[in-house]
C-alpha positions as CSV (number, residue, x, y, z in Angstrom):
1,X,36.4,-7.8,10.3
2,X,37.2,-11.1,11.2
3,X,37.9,-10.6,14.8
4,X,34.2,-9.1,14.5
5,X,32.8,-12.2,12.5
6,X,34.6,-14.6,15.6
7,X,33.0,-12.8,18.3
8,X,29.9,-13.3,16.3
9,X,30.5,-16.7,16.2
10,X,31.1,-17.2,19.8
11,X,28.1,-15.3,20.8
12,X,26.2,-17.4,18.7
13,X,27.6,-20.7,20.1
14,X,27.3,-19.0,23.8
15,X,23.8,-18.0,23.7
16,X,22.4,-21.2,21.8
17,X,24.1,-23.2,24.7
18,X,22.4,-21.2,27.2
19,X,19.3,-21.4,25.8
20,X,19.6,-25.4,25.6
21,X,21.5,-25.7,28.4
22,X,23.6,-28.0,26.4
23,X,26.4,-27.8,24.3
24,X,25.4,-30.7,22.6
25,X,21.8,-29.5,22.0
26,X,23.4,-26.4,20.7
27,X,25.5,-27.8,17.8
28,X,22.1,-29.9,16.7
29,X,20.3,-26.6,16.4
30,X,23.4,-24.3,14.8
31,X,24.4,-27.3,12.6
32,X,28.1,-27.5,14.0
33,X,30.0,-30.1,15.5
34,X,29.7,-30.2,19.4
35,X,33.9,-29.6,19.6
36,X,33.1,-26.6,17.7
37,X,31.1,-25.0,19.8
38,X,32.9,-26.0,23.2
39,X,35.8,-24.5,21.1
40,X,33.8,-21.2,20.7
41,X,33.0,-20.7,24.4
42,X,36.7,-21.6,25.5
43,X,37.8,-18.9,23.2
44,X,34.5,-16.1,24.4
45,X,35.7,-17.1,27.9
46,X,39.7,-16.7,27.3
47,X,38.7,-12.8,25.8
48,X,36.5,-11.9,28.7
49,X,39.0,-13.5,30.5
50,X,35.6,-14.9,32.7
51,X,33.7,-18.6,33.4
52,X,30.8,-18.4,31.7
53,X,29.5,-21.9,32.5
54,X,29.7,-24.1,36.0
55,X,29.9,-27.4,34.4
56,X,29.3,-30.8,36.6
57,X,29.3,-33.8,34.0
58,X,27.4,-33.8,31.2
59,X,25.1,-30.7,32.7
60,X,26.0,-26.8,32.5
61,X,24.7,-24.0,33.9
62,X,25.2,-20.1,33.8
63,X,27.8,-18.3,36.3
64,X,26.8,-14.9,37.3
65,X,28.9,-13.6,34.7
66,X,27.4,-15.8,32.0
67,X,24.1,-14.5,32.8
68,X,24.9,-11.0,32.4
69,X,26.8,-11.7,29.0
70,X,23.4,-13.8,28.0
71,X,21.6,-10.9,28.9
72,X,23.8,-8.2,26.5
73,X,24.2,-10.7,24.2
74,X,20.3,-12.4,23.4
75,X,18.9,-9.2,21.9
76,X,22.4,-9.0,19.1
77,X,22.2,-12.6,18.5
78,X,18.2,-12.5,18.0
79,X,19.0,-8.9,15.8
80,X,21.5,-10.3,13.3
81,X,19.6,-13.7,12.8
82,X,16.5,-12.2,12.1
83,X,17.9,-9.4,10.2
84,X,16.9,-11.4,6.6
85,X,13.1,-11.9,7.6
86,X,12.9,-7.9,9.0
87,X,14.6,-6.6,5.6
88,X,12.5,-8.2,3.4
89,X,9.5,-7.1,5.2
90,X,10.7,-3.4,5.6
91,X,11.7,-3.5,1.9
92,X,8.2,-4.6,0.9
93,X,6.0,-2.6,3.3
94,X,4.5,0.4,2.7
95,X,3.8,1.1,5.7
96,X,6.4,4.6,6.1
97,X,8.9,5.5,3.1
98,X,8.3,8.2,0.3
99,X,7.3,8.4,-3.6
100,X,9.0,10.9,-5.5
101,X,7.3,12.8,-8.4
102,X,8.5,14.7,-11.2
103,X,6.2,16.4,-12.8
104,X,6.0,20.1,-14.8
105,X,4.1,23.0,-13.4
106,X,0.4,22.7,-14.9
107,X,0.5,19.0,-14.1
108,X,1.6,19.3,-10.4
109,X,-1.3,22.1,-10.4
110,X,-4.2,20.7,-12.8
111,X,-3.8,17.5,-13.2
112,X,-2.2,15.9,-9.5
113,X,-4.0,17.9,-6.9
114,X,-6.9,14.8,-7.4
115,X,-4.5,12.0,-6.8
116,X,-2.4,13.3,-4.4
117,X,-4.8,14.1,-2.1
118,X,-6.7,10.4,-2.4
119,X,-3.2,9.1,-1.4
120,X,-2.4,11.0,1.2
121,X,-5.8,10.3,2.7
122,X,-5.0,6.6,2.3
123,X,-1.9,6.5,3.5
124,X,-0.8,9.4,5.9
125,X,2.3,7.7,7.0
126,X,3.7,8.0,3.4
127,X,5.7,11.3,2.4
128,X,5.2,12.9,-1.1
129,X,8.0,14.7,-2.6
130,X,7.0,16.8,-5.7
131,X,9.8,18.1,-8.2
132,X,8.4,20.7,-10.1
133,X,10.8,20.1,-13.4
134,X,10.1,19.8,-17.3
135,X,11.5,18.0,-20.2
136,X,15.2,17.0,-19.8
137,X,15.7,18.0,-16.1
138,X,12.7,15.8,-15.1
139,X,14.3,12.8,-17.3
140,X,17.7,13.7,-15.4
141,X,15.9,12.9,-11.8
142,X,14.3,10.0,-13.3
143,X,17.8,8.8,-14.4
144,X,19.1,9.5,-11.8
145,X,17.0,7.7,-9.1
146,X,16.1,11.2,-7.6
147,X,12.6,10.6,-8.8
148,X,10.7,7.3,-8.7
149,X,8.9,8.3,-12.0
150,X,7.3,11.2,-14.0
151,X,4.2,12.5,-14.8
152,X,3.2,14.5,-17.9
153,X,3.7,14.1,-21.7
154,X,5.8,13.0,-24.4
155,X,6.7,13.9,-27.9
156,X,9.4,11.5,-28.3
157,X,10.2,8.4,-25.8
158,X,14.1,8.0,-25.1
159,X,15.0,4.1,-25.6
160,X,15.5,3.9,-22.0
161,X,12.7,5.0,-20.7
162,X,9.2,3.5,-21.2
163,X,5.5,6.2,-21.3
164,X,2.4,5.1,-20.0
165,X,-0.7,6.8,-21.7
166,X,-2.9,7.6,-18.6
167,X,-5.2,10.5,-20.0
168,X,-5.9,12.8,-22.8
169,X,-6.5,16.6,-23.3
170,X,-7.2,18.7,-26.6
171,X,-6.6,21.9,-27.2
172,X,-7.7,24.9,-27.0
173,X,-7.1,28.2,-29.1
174,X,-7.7,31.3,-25.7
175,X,-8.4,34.7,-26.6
176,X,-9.2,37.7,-25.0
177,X,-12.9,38.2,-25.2
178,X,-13.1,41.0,-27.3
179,X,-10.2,39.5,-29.7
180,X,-11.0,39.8,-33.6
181,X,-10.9,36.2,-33.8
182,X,-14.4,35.9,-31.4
183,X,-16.1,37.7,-34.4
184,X,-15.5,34.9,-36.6
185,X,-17.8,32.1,-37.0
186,X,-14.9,29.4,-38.1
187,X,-11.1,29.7,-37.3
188,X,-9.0,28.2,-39.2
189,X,-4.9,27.7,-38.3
190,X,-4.2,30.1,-40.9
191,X,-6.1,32.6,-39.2
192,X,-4.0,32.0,-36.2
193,X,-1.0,32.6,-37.5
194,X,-2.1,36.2,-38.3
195,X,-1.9,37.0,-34.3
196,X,1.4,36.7,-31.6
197,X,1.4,33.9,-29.5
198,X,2.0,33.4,-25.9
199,X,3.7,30.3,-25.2
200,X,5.4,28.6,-22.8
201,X,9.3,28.5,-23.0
202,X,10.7,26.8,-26.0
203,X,12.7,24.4,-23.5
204,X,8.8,23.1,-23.3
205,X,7.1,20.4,-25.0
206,X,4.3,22.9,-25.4
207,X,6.5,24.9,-27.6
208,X,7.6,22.2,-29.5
209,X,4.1,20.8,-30.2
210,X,2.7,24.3,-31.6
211,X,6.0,24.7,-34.0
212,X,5.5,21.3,-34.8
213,X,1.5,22.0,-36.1
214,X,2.2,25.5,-38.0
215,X,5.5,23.3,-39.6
216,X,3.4,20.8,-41.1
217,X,0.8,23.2,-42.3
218,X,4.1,25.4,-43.9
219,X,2.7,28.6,-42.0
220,X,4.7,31.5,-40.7
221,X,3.3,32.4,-36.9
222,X,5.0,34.7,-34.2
223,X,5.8,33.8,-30.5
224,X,5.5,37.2,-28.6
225,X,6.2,36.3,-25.4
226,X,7.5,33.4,-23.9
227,X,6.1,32.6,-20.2
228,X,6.4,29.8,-17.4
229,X,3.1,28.8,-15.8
230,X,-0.7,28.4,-17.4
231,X,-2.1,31.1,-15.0
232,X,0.8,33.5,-16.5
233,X,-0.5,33.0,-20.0
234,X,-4.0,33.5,-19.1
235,X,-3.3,36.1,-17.2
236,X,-1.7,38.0,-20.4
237,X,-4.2,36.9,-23.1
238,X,-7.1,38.3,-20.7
239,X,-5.0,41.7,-21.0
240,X,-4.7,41.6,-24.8
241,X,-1.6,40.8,-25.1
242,X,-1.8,37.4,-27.1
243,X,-3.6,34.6,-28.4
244,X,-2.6,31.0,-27.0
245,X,-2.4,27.5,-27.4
246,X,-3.5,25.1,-24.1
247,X,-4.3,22.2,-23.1
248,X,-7.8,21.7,-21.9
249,X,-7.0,20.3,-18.6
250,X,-5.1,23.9,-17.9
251,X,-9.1,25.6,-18.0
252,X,-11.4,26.0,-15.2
253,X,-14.6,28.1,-17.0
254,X,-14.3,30.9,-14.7
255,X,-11.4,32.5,-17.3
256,X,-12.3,35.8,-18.7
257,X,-11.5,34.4,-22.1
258,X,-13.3,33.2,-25.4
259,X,-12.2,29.6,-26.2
260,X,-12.3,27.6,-29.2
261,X,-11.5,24.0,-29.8
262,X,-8.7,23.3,-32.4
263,X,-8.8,18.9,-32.4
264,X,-9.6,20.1,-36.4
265,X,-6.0,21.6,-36.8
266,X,-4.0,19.4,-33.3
267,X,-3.7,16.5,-32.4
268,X,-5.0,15.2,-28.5
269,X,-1.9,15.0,-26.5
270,X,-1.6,12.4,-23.9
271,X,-0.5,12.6,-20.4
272,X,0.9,9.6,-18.3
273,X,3.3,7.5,-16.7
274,X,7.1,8.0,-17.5
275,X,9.5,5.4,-15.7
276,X,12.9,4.4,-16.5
277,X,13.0,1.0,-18.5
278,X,14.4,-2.1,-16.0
279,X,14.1,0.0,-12.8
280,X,11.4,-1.9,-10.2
281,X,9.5,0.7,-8.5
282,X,9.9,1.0,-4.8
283,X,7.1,-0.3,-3.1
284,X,5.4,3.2,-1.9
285,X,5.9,4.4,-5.9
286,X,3.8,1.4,-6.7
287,X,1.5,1.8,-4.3
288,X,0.5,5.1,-5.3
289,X,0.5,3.7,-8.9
290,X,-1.7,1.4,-8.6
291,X,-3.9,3.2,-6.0
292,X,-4.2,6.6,-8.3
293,X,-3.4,4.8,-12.0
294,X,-5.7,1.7,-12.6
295,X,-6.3,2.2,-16.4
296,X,-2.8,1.1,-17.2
297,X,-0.7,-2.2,-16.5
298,X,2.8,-2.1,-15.6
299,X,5.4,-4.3,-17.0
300,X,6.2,-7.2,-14.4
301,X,9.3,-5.9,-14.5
302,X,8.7,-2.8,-13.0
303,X,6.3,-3.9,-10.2
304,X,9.0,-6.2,-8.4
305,X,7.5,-7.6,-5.5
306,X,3.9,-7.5,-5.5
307,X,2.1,-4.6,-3.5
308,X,-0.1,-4.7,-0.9
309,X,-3.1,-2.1,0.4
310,X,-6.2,-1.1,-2.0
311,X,-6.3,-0.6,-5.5
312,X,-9.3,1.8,-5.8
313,X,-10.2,4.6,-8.2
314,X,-3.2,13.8,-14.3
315,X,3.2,16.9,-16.6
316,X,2.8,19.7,-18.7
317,X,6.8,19.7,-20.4
């Protein structure tokens, strides 16, 4: 390492010289005494075992050797002393790099699609990397640094990571549209409890939300079937098989279901920006949260340097 850092130093020394054509002129512009930097040519020319310089007086000028050395040796000097300025500006550009999503299924499907694709038509050059995890797992890649931050909602906030409300969805009792429940002219959560439910996977916030409701209102309810994916559910309530509990972001219309809204008996549950507390995003994260997310303001803290490019215009757990 230091025989590294000396050559460094002498390349340094050589190449300023040859640029000034004075050793003098040199040691003004690399802030060194002139012996210094006569010192560090000697000892470049004693390991090359070469002349490097024709000197007559107080005037120098490049051997035939020196000129090939200045040659190699320009574009490393130039390199390393620039090296600061070109970090800085690749750290802060957004020109290339990636953002790194986690985000649950019905989010990555419903709610993303929309900001995604405005992104991607801003900025091409940028690579999106969607992990399609829930819960805990998606908090592990967050943790982790694996993902940049999360999108989707939150029952409870861990103390180290911070939730940023972007939207909000109600739900939705679905039904198969000859269910006895379409006869009715008022549902009540009671009434719901009489049927199985389709959920998703207890592991889910879903789950938790719906246990959570019939809890509070001290009723007894059965989860029939437990299934990954909005489109599964649907796909089993249309065939009778279950009632179910959504989110009304998950609904298109063209369902063959009857739907009824339940903001009486649940609460609206909102979707947004999970990010770990004291970790800056990386510049092409923040870009795409502040391009896709401008209903909410970041902490300082998280923004680190200030992005650059357009600020214009949805994680099921």
């Amino acid at each position: 390492m230091r025989y590294q850092l000396n050559r460094m130093q002498q390349l340094r020394g050589f190449v300023y010289t040859a640029q000034a054509k004075s050793i003098t002129k040199a040691a003004e512009k690399l802030e060194l005494s002139q012996p210094s930097v006569s010192l560090q040519i000697q000892a470049l020319e004693q390991e090359l075992s070469t002349q490097l310089f024709e000197r007559r007086g107080p005037r120098i000028r490049l051997t035939r050797e020196g000129e090939i050395l200045l040659e190699l040796a320009r574009p490393l000097v130039e390199a390393i002393e620039g090296l600061d300025e070109a970090f800085e500006m690749r750290r802060d550009s957004v020109t290339y790099g990636s953002v790194s999503i986690a985000a649950g299924g019905s989010t990555l499907q419903y709610i993303l699609p929309p900001y995604v694709k405005a992104f991607v038509r801003a900025h091409p050059q940028i690579d999106l990397r969607l992990h399609n995890v829930t819960g805990k797992a998606g908090l592990a890649l967050l943790r982790a640094g694996d993902a940049d931050f999360a999108v989707g909602p939150m029952l409870d906030t861990p103390s180290d990571i911070r939730f940023y409300p972007i939207m909000n969805y109600h739900p939705v009792l679905i039904t198969a549209r000859d269910h006895p429940l379409t006869r009715r002219k008022r549902i009540t959560l009671k009434d719901i409890a009489e049927y199985p439910l389709i959920l998703p996977p207890r592991s889910q916030s879903t789950y938790r939300f719906v246990e959570m409701v019939f809890a509070e209102h001290s009723l007894q309810h059965e989860v029939k079937l437990e299934v990954g994916g909005y489109d599964v559910i649907v796909t089993y309530v249309e065939l009778g098989l279950g009632i179910s509990i959504v989110m009304s972001h998950c609904l298109t219309g063209k369902e063959k279901l009857h739907t009824v809204d339940l903001g009486k008996y649940f609460p609206s549950r909102s979707y947004g920006l999970v990010v770990r507390k004291g970790r800056a995003l990386p510049p092409a994260a923040r870009l795409f949260v502040e391009h896709s997310f401008t209903n909410i303001d970041l902490d300082q803290h998280l923004l680190g340097r200030r992005a650059t490019g357009p600020k214009p215009s949805r994680e099921e757990s």
